[in-house]
Every structure is written in C-alpha cells, then in structure tokens.
C-alpha positions in Angstrom: 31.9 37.3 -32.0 32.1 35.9 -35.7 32.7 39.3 -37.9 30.3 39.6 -40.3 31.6 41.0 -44.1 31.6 44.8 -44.2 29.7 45.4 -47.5 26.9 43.3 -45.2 27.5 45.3 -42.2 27.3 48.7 -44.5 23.9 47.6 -46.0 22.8 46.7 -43.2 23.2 50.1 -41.6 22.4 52.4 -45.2 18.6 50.2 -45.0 18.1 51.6 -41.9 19.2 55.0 -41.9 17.3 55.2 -45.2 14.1 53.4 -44.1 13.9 56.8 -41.0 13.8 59.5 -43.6 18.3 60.1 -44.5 18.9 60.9 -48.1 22.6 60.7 -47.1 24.9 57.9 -45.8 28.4 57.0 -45.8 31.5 56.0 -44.0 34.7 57.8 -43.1 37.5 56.4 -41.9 38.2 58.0 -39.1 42.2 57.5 -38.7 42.8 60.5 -40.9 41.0 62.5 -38.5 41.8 61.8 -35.2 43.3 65.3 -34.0 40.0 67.0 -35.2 38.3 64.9 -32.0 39.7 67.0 -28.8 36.9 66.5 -27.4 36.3 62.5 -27.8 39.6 61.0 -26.6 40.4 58.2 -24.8 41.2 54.3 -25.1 37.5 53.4 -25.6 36.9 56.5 -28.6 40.4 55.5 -30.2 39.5 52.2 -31.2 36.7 53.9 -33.5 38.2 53.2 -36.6 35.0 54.4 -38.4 32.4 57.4 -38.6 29.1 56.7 -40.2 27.5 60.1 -41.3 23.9 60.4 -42.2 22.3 63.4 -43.3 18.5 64.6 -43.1 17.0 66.7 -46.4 15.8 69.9 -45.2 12.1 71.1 -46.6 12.5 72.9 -49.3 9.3 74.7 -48.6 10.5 76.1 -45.4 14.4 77.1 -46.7 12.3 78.7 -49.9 10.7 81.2 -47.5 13.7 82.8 -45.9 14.9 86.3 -47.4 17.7 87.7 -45.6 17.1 86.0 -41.8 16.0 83.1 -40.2 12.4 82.1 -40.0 10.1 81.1 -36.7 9.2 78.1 -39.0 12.7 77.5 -40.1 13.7 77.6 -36.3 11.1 74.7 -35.4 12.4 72.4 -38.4 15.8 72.9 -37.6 14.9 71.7 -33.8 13.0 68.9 -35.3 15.1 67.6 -37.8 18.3 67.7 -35.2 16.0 65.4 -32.8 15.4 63.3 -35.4 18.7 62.5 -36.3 19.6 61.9 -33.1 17.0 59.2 -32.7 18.3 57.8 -35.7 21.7 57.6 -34.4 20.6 55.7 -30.9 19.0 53.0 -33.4 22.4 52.7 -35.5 24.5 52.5 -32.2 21.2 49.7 -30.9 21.6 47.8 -34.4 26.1 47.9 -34.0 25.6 46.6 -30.5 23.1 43.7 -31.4 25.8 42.7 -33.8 28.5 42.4 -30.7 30.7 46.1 -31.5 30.8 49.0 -30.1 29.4 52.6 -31.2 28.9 56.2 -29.7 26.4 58.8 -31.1 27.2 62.1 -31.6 25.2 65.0 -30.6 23.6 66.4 -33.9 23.5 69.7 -32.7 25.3 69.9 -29.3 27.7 73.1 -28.7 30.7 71.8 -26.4 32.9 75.0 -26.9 30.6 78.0 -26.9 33.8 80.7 -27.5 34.5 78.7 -30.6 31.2 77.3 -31.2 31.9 74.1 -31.6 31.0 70.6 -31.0 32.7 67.2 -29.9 33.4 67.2 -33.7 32.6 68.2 -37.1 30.0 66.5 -38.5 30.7 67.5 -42.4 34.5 67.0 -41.8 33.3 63.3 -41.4 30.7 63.7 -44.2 33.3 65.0 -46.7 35.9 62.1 -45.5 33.2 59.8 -46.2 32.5 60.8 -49.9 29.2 63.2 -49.3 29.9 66.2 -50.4 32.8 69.1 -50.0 33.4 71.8 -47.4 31.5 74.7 -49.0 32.4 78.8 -49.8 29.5 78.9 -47.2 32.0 76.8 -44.8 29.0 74.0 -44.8 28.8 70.3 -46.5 27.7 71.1 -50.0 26.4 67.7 -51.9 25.6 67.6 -55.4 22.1 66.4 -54.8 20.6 68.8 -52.2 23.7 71.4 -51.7 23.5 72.6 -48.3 20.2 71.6 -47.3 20.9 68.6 -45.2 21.4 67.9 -41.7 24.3 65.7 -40.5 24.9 63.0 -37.4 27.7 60.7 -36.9 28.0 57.4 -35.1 31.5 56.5 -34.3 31.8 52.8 -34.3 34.4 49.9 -34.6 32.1 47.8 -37.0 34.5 47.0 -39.6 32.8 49.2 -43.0 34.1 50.1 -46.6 34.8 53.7 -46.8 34.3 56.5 -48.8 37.1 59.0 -50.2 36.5 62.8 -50.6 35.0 63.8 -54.1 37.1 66.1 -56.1 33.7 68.0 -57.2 34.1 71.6 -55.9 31.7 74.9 -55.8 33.2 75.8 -59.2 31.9 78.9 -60.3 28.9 79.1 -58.2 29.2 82.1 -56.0 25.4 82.8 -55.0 26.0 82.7 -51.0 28.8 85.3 -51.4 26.2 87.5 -52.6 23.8 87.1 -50.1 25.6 86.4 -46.6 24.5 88.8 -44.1 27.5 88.8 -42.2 29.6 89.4 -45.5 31.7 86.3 -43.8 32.0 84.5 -47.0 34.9 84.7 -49.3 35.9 83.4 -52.9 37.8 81.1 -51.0 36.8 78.3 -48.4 39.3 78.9 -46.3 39.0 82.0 -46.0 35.5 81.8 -44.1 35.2 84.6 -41.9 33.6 83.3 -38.6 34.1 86.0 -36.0 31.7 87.8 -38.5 29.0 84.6 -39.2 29.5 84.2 -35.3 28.1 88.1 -34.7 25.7 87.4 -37.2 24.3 84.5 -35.9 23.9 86.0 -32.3 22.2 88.7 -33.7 19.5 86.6 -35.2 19.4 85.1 -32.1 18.4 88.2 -30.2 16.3 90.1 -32.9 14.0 87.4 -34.2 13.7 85.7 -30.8 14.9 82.0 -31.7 17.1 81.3 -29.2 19.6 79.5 -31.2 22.3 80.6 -33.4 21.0 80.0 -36.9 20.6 81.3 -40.1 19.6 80.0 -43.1 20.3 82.1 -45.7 23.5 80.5 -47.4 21.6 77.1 -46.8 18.7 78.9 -49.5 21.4 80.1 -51.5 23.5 77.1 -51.8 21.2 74.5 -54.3 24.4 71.9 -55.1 25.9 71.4 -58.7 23.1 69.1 -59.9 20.9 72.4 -59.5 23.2 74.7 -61.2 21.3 76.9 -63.8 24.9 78.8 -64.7 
C-alpha cells in the first residue's frame, strides 16, 4: 500500500461528507482520548490513531417550532437525520478501505449503557478535539456557525489525516438555555451539568408525548452559536 499525503486523504474525505448534505467535518486525533473509549477496545480499535467527525445541520424550521418539549415532527427529523449520518459513515469507512486502511463507524445514535446513557463514545468529545465547536452550558457541541443544531458521527480510522486542535471560543455571556431547560439541569458552569435531572427529563418526554426516544430539543432552540449572538 503506497500512502497517499494526508491533506489528499482529508480532502478527499471533507468532498464527500460534504457532497451528502454535512456542514461540519474534521479530524481528531484520537491518542488524547483513548480512556474515553471503554467501550471500543482492543488491538484492532487501538491502532485508530484518528476520528473523523461529521456533523448534519438540523432544520431550522422544525427546532423553531418547539416551546418547552419535544415535537412529533422534531422526533421524525431527529430519526432521519441519525440514519443519514450513519449512511454517510458506511461510505467514509467504503472510500478509507478502497484506499487499503482500515475504519469503523460509529453508531450516531446507539445507547450502549442505558444507566448512564451513553454510547461506545462521545461524539462531540471527538468534534471538539477536532476543532468544531466547544462542550456547551447545555453539555452539547456548540459551533459558532449553527450552535447546537447539528448532528454528529464519527468514523475511527488509521488513514493518516491532519488534525484539528480545540478552539478557545467559549459560550461567553450567552446564558439563554439556562433559562429555558426544563429539567433546570443546566448551570453557569459546564461542568456542572446536571444529568440525573436532564436524564428524568428526558424520560418524561419520552412517556408524555409518546416519542419513544429520550429527546428534547429545547436547549438545541435556545442555543443559536456566537455568530448568532444578538447580545
């Protein structure tokens, strides 16, 4: 296998993330977070030097329209857009194997440890490692561009690719999801997201307005990213 050069290879892979619909794409390198993986261990995962994350916008029309709970119609684009990127990630891993390396998709949206609700790994811990955006007040990726109304998938891979560093850029003085989380989970700071209390939330919603998923929406509304900021 020749190796090709990385800015190439990272081209390559931004042109065709792009071409199916992401607004964002980067690369972390994934060294710095290997003990944040419990669940994606072994020889053949820890020679994945690298994590591409790609992020779906959201419709602005259908996060516009939620109040103070999720939507039916919100529900159905959150479904959609998670199957999308996950499509998306079968053709990056397709197009890293053509080339002769390796690459695993992760799950957009898969829940591994219910108790904790998590998944094989955190999809904006890789975005912010790869330069997208920050961890949120809201405890979400927060970009500049679309705050947090994108969707995230990552495709671990040992395609040699130029990485990103996190941005310094912060929430600043922007506190609009404080005010209007449900679950009064979020706090001034990030760390000190409360998720016992989202968690409750969220399995509320689940129950009363019949979605069957733990979702909500209203922080995503709130949160518009620092190019949006009126104040």
């Amino acid at each position: 296998m020749t190796a090709k050069d990385p800015q190439k290879n990272y081209l390559q892979l931004k042109s065709l993330c792009e071409s199916n619909g992401t607004s964002i794409f980067g690369v972390a390198d994934l060294k710095q977070l290997r003990g944040e993986i419990p669940f994606l261990q072994g020889e053949v995962v820890s020679s994945l030097d690298y994590g591409i994350s790609a992020g779906f916008r959201l419709s602005d029309c259908i996060i516009d329209q939620i109040i103070d709970r999720p939507t039916q119609l919100y529900f159905h684009h959150y479904k959609q857009v998670n199957y999308l990127l996950d499509r998306l990630a079968l053709l990056v891993t397709h197009c890293i194997q053509e080339e002769g390396y390796n690459a695993l998709p992760v799950p957009a949206s898969q829940v591994i440890d219910r108790d904790r609700q998590t998944g094989h790994l955190s999809h904006k811990k890789v975005a912010v490692h790869a330069g997208l955006g920050w961890l949120g007040r809201n405890n979400l990726l927060v970009t500049p561009e679309y705050g947090a109304r994108v969707r995230l998938v990552t495709v671990l891979t040992n395609m040699e690719l130029p990485t990103g560093t996190p941005v310094e850029t912060g929430c600043g003085q922007c506190r609009d999801c404080i005010e209007v989380c449900p679950a009064d989970a979020i706090k001034e700071k990030a760390e000190d997201f409360d998720h016992l209390a989202c968690f409750k939330q969220l399995d509320d919603f689940r129950k009363t307005c019949h979605i069957g998923h733990h979702i909500c929406g209203v922080c995503v509304k709130a949160c518009k990213g620092t190019a949006n900021l009126t104040h």
